[in-house]
C-alpha positions in Angstrom: 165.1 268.7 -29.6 161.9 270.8 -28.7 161.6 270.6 -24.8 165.3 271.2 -24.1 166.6 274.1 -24.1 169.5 275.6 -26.2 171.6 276.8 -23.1 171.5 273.3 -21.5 172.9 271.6 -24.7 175.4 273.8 -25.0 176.3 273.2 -21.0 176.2 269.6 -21.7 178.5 270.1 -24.6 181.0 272.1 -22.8 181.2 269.6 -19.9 180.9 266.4 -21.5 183.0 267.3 -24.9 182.4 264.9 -27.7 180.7 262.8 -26.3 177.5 264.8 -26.1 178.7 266.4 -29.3 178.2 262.7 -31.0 174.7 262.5 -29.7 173.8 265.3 -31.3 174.6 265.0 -34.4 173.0 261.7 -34.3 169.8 263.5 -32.7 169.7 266.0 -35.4 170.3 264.4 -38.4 169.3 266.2 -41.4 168.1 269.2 -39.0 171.7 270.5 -38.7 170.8 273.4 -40.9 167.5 274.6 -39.0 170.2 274.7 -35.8 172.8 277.0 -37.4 170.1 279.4 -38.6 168.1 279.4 -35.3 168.4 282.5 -33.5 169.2 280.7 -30.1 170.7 277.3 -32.3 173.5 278.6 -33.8 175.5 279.2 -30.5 175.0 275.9 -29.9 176.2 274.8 -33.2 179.6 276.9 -32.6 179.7 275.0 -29.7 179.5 271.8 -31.7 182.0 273.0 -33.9 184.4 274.4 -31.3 184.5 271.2 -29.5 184.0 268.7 -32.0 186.7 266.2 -33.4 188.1 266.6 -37.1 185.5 263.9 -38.2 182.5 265.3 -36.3 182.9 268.8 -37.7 183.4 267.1 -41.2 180.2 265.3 -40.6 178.4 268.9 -39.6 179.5 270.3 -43.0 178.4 267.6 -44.8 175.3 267.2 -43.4 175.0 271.1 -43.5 175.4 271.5 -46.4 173.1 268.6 -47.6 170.4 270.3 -45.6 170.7 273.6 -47.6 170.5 271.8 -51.0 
């Protein structure tokens, strides 16, 4: 993720919708947690949540969650 910034993500997400959502996640993996405590990060991870499918903000829970244990 380093290079891009967090505004342009959360552009792409509003524009593209899922889609770019699904990339993310992938992207991420286990990082999810170092996102949602970032300073800039976590508006993009409301983003993520906001505009994400049932099963995609399931996956960000889990995967959240994991990344705190």
């Amino acid at each position: 993720m380093r290079g891009v910034s967090h505004s342009r993500l959360q552009y792409a997400v509003e524009q593209e919708g899922r889609t770019v959502v699904e990339l993310l996640l992938r992207a991420l993996g286990g990082q999810l947690s170092a996102l949602m405590t970032d300073p800039f990060g976590n508006y993009l991870f409301q983003k993520l949540v906001e505009l994400g499918s049932d099963e995609q903000r399931r996956v960000m829970v889990r995967d959240g969650v994991r990344g705190e244990v």
